[in-house]
C-alpha positions as CSV (number, residue, x, y, z in Angstrom):
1,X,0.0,0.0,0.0
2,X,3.2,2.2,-0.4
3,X,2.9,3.1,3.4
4,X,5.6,0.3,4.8
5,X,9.4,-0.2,4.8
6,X,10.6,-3.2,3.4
7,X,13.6,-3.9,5.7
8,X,15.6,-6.1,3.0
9,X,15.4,-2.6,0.9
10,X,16.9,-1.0,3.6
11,X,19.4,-3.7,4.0
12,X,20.8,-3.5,1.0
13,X,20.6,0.4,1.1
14,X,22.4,0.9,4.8
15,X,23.2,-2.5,5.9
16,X,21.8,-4.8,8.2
17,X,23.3,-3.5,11.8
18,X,22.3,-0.2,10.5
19,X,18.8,-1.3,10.2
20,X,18.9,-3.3,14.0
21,X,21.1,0.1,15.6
22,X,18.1,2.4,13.9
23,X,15.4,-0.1,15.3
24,X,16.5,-1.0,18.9
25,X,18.3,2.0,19.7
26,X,15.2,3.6,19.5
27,X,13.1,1.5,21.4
28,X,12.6,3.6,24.5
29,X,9.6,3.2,26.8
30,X,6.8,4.2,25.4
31,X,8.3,5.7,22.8
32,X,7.3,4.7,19.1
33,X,10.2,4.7,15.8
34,X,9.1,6.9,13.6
35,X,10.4,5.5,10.1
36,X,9.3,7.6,7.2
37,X,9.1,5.6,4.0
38,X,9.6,8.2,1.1
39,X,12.9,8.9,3.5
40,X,14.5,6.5,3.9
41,X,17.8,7.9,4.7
42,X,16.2,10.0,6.9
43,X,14.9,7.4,8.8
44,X,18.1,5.3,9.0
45,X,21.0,8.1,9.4
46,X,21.8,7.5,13.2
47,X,22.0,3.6,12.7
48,X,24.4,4.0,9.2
49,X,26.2,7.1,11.3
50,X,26.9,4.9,14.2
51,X,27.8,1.5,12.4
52,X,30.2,4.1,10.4
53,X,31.2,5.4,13.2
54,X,31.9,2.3,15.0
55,X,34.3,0.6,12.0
56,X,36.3,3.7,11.5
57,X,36.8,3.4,15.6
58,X,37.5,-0.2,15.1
59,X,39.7,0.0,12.1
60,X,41.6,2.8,14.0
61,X,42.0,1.2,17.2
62,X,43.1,-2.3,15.6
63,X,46.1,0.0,13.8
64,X,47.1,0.5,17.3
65,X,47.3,-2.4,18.9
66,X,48.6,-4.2,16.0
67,X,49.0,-7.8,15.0
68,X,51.4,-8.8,18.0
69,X,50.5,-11.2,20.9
70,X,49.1,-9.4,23.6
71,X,49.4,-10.3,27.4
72,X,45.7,-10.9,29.2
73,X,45.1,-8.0,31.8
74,X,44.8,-10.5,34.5
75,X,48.5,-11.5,34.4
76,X,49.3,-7.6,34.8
77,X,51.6,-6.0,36.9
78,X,48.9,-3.9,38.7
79,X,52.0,-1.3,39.5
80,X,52.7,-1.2,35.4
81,X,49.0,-0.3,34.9
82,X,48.7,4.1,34.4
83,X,45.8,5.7,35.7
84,X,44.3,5.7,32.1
85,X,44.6,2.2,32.5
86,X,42.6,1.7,35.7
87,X,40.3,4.4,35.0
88,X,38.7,2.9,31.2
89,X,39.2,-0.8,33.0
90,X,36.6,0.9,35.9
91,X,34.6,2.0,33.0
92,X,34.2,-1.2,31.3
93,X,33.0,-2.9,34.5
94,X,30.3,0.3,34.6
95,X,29.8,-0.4,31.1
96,X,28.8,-4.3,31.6
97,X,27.1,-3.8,34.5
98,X,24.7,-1.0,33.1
99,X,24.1,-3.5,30.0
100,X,23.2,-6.2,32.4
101,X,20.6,-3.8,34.5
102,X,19.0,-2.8,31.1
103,X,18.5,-6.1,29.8
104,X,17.5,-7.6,33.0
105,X,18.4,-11.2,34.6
106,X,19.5,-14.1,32.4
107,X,16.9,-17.3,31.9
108,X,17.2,-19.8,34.7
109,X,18.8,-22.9,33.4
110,X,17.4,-26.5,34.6
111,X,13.6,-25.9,33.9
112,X,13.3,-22.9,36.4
113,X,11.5,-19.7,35.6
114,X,11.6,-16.4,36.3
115,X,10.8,-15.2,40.0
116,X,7.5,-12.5,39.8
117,X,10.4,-9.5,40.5
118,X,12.4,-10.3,38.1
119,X,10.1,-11.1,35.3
120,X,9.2,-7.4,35.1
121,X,12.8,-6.4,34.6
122,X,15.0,-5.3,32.0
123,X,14.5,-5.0,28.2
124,X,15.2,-1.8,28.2
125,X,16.9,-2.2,25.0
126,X,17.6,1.7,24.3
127,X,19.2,1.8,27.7
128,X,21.2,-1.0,26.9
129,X,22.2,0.0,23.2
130,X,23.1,3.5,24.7
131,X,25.2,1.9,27.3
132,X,27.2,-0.1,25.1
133,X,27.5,2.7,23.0
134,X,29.1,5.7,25.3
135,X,31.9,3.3,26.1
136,X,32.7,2.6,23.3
137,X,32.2,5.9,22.0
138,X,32.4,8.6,24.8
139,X,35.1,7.0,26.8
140,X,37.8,4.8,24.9
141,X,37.5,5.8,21.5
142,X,37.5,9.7,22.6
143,X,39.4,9.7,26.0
144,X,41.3,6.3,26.5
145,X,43.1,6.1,23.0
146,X,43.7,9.8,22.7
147,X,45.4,9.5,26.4
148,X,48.1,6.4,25.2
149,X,48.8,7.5,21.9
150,X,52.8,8.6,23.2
151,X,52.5,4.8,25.1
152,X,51.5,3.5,22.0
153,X,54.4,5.2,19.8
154,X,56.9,4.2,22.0
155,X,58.2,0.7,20.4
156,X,59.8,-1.9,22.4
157,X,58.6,-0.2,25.8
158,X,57.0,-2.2,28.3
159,X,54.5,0.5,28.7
160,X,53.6,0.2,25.5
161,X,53.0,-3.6,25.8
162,X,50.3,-2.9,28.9
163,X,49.0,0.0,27.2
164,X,48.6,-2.5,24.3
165,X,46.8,-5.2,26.4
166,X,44.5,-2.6,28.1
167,X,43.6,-0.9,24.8
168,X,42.9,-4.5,23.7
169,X,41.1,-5.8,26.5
170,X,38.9,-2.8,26.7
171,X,37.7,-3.0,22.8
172,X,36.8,-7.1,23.1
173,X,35.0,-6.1,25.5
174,X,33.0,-3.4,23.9
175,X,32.7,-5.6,21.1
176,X,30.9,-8.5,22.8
177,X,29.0,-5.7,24.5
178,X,27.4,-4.4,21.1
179,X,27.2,-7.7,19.1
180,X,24.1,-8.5,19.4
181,X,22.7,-5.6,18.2
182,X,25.7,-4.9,15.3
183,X,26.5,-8.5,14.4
184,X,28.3,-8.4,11.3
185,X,30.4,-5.2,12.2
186,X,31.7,-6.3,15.7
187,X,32.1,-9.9,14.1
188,X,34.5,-8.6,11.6
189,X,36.7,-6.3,14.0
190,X,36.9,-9.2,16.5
191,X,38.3,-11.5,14.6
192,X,41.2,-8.8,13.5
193,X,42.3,-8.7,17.6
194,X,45.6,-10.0,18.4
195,X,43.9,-12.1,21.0
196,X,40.9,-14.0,19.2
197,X,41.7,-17.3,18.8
198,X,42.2,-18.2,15.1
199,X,38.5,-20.5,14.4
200,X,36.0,-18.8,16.9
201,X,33.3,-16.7,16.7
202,X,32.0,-13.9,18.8
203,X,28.8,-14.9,18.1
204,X,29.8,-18.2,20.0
205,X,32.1,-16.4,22.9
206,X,31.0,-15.4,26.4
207,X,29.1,-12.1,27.6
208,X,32.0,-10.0,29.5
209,X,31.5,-10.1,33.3
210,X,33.2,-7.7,35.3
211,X,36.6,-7.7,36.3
212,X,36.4,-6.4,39.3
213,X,38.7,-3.3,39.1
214,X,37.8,-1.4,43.2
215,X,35.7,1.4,43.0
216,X,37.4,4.9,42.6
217,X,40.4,3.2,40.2
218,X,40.1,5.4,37.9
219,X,40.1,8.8,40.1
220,X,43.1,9.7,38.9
221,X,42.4,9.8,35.5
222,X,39.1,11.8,36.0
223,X,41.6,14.5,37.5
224,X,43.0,14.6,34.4
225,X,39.5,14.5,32.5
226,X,38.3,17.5,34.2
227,X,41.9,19.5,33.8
228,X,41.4,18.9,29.7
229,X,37.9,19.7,29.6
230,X,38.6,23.4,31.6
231,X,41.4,24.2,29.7
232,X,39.1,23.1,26.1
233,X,36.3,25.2,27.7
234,X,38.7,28.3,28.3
235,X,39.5,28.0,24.8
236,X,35.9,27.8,23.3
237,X,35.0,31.1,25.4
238,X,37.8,33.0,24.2
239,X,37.9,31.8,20.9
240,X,41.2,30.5,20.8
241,X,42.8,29.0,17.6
242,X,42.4,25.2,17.7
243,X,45.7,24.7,16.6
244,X,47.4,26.8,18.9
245,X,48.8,26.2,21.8
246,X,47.7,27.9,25.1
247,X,50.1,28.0,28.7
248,X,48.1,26.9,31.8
249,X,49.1,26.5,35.2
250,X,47.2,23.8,37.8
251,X,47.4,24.8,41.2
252,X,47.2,22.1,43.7
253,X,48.5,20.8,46.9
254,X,48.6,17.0,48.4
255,X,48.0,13.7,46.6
256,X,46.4,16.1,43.5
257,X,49.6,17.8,43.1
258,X,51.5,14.3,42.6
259,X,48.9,13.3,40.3
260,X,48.7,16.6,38.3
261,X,52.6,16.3,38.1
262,X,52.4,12.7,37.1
263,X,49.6,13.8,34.5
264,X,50.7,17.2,33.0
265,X,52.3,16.0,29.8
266,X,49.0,13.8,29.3
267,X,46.6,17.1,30.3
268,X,49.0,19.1,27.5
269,X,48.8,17.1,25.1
270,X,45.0,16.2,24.9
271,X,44.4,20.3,25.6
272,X,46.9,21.3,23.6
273,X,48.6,23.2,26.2
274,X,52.3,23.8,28.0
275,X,51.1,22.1,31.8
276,X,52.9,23.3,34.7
277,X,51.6,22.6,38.2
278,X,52.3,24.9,41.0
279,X,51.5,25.5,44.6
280,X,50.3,28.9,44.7
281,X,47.9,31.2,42.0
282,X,50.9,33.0,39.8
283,X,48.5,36.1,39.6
284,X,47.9,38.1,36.8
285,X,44.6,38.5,33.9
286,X,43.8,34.9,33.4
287,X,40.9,32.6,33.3
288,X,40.4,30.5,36.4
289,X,38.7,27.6,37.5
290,X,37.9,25.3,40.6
291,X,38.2,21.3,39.3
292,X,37.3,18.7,41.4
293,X,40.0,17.5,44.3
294,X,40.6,21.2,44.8
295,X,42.7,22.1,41.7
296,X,42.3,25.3,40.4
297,X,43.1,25.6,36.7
298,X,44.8,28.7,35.9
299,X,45.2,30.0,32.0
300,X,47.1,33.4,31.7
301,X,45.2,35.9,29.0
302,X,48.1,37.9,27.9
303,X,49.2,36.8,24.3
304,X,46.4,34.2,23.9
305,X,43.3,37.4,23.3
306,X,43.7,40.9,22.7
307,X,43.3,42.2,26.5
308,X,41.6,45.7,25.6
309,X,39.3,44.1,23.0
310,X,37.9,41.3,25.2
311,X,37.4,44.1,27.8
312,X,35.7,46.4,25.5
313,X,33.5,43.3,24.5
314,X,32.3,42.3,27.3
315,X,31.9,45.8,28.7
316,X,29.5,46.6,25.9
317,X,27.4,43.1,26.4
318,X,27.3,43.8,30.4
319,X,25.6,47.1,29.2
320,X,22.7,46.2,27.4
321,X,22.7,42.9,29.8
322,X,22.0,44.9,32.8
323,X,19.7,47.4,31.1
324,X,17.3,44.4,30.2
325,X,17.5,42.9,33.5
326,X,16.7,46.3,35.0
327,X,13.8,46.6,32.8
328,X,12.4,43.1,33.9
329,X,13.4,43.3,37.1
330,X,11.4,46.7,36.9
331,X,8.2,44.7,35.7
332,X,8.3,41.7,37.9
333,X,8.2,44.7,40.9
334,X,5.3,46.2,39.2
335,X,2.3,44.7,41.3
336,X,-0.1,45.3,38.2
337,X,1.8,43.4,35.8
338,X,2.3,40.7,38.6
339,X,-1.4,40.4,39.2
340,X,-2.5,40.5,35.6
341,X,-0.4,38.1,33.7
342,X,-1.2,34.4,33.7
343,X,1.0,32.7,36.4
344,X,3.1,30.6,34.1
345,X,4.2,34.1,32.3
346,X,4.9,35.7,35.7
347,X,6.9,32.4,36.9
348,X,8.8,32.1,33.1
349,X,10.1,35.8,33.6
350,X,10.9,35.2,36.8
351,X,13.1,32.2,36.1
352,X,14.6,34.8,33.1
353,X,15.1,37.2,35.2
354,X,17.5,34.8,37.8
355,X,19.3,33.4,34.8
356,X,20.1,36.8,33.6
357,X,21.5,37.6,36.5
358,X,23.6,34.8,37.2
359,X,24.6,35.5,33.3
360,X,25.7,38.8,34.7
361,X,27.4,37.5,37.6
362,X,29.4,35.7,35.0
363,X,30.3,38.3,33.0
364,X,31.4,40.5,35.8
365,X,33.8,37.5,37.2
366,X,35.1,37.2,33.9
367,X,35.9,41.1,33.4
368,X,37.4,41.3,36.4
369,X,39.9,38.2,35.6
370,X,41.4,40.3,33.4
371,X,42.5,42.6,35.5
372,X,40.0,45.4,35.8
């Protein structure tokens, strides 16, 4: 009746894991796929993005590793292992266990059913899918692989050799993770890792189980996580080059001053930044900001942005920013307009009106970082 999707069409068009991502990443709770059949590619972008995605990833990581043995994490040196290491081995634990939550308790073997509380678990197949996904995705392709790149490069190392295994053991895992709901993809990368046996299947091989990596193993790493991401947000605001190269300064004291010392060339080189970690606040116009464990991240202005012409901008938007809020605050005190107006409009400016000042707040903080 021309109102239907024939899904060997859109096979042949996208690919099958394409058509299964599109389908059961989309199946939310009450939530229906909407699948447009004069659009097809509409309809089945995410799924062909991802499953593109996810062999460019693949392909990537595989050049890597390379075709060498590599040791099992177990038999590991736990003193070798970097906090990189221990943080994306934490993460594929999370990883597994969020999977397992979202699609609920295995069947009972032997005859036995399900008990009545766990019958009404899990299935939450977009939960799952999306799980599966930001590891793979979020957290070793974009944080994990970018950190041991230098580890990597470094032949004949025995760093590189455990940064090798990790990297490794972290991708089967996100493989067997995502295989059955991108077969034919995960099955082809998996049988390119140095590990898989020559003559098995992934289709045929267990579903990862946690390692048991103790909680807070990767705290180090998130130190380092939350220095890149200030000093990648300091350079969005002030509109710095993305190829060039910014100084920063991490002020910290204590067991975050070793790690930050241990970590700086890693922070630098994800940030692209010179990393120098101090005990006090040099001083000076710069952008500053509290990170978790009590670092303070510190990036000096002067010859990264034209001083006077930042000031002058954000003089001129403080202006007309504090003439609106004036004006609304003016109205919200007017006991006419507060009476009169339905209360959803009086609440909405009222929630405007403490946004705009906390915008202003902002503003202010930042102008006087630069030394006025």
């Amino acid at each position: 009746m021309g109102n239907g999707i024939d899904p060997l069409v859109v096979v042949q068009l996208y690919g099958a894991d394409a058509l299964r991502w599109t389908m059961v990443s989309g199946l939310g709770l009450g939530v229906d796929v909407m699948l447009d059949p004069s659009d097809l590619d509409k309809s089945f972008s995410p799924g062909r993005n991802f499953c593109t995605k996810l062999w460019n990833i693949g392909r990537f990581l595989l050049s890597r590793v390379g075709s060498e043995p590599v040791a099992p994490v177990a038999q590991l040196d736990r003193a070798q292992l970097a906090p990189a290491d221990r943080w994306i081995l934490e993460r594929l634990d999370v990883a597994i266990a969020d999977c397992d939550a979202a699609l609920g308790p295995a069947r009972p073997g032997n005859g036995a059913t399900w008990s009545d509380s766990e019958r009404g678990r899990g299935l939450r197949l977009s939960e799952y899918a999306e799980a599966a996904r930001r590891f793979v995705w979020n957290e070793l392709a974009d944080w994990y692989l970018e950190s041991i790149k230098p580890r990597l490069a470094a032949e004949g190392s025995a760093d590189r050799e455990v940064a090798r295994a990790v990297l490794a053991r972290a991708f089967d895992g996100a493989l067997r993770l995502l295989h059955p709901v991108v077969p034919f993809i995960t099955e082809e990368l998996w049988q390119k890792l140095p590990q898989t046996t020559p003559g098995t299947f992934l289709a045929q091989a267990a579903w990862p189980v946690p390692s048991g990596e103790p909680a807070g193993a990767g705290e180090a790493f998130e130190l380092v996580r939350a220095a890149v991401a200030g000093i990648r947000q300091v350079r969005s605001e002030y509109n710095v080059n993305p190829g060039a190269w910014v100084d920063a300064v991490l002020v910290a004291t204590g067991e975050a001053q070793t790690v930050m010392q241990r970590q700086a060339d890693t922070v630098g080189a994800l940030a692209r930044a010179t990393v120098r970690v101090e005990h006090t606040n040099p001083g000076g116009a710069a952008a500053q900001l509290l990170l978790p464990g009590g670092v303070e991240l510190v990036v000096p202005l002067a010859g990264m942005v034209d001083l006077d012409k930042e000031k002058q901008r954000l003089d001129t938007e403080i202006a007309q920013l504090d003439k609106q809020l004036t004006a609304l605050e003016g109205r919200l005190a007017n006991a006419g307009f507060v009476a009169k107006a339905p209360p959803a409009v009086v609440e909405a400016e009222r929630t405007k009106a403490a946004e705009w000042g906390a915008r202003l707040t902002q503003l202010r903080n930042k102008r006087t970082s630069l030394g006025a």
